[in-house]
C-alpha positions in Angstrom: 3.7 -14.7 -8.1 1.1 -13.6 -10.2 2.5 -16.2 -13.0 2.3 -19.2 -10.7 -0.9 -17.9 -9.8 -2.1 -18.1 -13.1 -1.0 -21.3 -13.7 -2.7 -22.5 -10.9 -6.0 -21.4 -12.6 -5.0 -22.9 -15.8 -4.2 -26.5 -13.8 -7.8 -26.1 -12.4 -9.3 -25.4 -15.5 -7.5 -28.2 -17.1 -8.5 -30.6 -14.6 -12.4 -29.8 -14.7 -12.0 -30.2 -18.6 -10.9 -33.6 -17.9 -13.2 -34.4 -15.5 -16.3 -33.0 -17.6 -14.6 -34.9 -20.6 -14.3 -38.0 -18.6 -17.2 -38.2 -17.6 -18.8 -37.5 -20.9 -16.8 -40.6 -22.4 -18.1 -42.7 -19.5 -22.0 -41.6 -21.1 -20.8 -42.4 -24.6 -19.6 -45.6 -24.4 -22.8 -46.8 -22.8 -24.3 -46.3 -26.3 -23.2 -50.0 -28.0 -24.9 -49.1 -31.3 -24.2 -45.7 -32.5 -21.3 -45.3 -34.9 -21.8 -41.7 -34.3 -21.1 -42.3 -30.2 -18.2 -44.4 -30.9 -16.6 -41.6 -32.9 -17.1 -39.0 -30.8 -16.0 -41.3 -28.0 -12.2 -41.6 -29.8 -12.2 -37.8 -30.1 -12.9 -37.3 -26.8 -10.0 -39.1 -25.9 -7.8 -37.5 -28.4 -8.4 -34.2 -26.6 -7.9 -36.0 -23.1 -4.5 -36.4 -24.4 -4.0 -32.6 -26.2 -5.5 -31.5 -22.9 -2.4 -33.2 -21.0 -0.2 -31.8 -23.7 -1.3 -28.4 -23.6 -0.8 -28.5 -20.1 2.4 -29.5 -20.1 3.6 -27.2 -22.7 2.3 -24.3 -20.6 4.5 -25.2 -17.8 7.8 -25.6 -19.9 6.6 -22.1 -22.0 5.9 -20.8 -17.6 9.5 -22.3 -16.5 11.6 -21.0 -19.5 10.4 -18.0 -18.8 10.8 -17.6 -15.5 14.8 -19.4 -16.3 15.2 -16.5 -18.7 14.1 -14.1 -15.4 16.1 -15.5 -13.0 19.2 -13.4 -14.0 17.2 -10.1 -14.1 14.9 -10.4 -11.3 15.0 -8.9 -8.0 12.9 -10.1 -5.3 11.0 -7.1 -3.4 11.0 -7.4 0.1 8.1 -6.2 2.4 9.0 -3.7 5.2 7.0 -0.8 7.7 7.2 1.7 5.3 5.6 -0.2 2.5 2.5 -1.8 5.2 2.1 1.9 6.0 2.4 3.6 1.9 0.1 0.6 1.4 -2.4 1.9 4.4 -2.5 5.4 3.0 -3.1 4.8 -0.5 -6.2 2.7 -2.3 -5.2 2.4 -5.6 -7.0 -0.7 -5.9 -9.8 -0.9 -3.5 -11.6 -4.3 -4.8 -8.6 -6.3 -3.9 -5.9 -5.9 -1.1 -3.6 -7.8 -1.7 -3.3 -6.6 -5.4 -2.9 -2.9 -3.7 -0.7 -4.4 -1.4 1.5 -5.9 -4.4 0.9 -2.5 -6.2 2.6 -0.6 -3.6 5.7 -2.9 -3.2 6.2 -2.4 -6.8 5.8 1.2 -6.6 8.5 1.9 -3.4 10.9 -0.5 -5.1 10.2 1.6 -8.8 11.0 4.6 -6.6 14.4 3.5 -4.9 15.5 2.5 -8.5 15.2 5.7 -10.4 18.1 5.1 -12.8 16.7 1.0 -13.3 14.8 0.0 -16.9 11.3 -1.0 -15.2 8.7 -3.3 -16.8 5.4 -4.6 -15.0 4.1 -7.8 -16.2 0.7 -9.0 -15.3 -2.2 -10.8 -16.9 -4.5 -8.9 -14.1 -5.4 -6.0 -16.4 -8.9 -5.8 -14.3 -7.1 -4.1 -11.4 -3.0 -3.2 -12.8 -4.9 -1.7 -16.2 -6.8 0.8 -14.2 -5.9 4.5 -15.1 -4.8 5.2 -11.6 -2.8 2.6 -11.1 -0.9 3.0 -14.6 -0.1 6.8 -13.7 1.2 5.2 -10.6 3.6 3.2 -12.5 4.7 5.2 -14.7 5.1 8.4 -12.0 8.4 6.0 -10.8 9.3 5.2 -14.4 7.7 1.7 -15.0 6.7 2.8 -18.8 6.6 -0.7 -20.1 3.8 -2.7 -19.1 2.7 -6.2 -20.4 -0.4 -8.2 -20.1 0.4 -10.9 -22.3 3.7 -13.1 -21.0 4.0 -13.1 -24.9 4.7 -9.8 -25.1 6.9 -9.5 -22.4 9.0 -12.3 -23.4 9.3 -10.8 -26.9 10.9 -7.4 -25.4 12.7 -9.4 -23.1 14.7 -11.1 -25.7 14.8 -7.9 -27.6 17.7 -6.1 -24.7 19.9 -8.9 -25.4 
């Protein structure tokens, strides 16, 4: 979840870059005269096109990933006992649903005590805090990533 979120971000971010960029080109070419305009006006819509590119090579690099995932992922299913663990403890108190997220991790950690565990997250604001990383590694999630980098370095390492 948290990578699809993020590529949601990066899609909006990419799409206001092209929309500030397009619009900027739209000023340029108005100027007839300027050599200087006209230049920056073809560079402009170089990066229109390494904007796309980078875009799309993010999803493949997001997809791969998640392909290389897909045989060692387990999804984590919501129950009673994790709404009420998650109503007892605050580990992240700016943001529910990350707490919420925090404590499905934790139960499933828990139920898994003999399982290699590794926590990947760009979110280091709220999953770096202290708490929350003695949390993690209290039910043996000792690895954990904030770069997908990282993560998919180690990942191809237990091959």
């Amino acid at each position: 979840m948290e990578a699809l979120s993020a590529l949601e971000d990066e899609i909006k971010r990419r799409n206001r870059f092209f929309g500030e960029m397009q619009k900027q080109i739209s000023q340029l070419k108005r100027d007839q005269t300027s050599p200087s305009a006209q230049s920056l006006v073809f560079h402009l819509e170089e990066a229109l096109t390494e904007n796309e590119g980078l875009l799309n090579d993010i999803n493949v690099r997001l997809f791969n990933a998640l392909d290389l995932l897909v045989t060692k992922v387990e999804m984590i299913q919501l129950t009673a006992q994790i709404l009420r663990e998650n109503l007892n403890s605050n580990f992240i108190e700016e943001d529910p649903t990350d707490n919420l997220i925090l404590n499905c991790i934790l139960n499933h950690a828990h139920l898994q005590p003999n399982q290699v565990k590794v926590f990947l997250s760009n979110n280091t604001k709220e999953f770096g805090l202290p708490s929350v990383q003695n949390a993690l590694r209290e039910v043996g999630i000792t690895k954990y990533f904030s770069r997908t980098e990282d993560f998919l370095g180690w990942l191809q390492s237990q091959s």
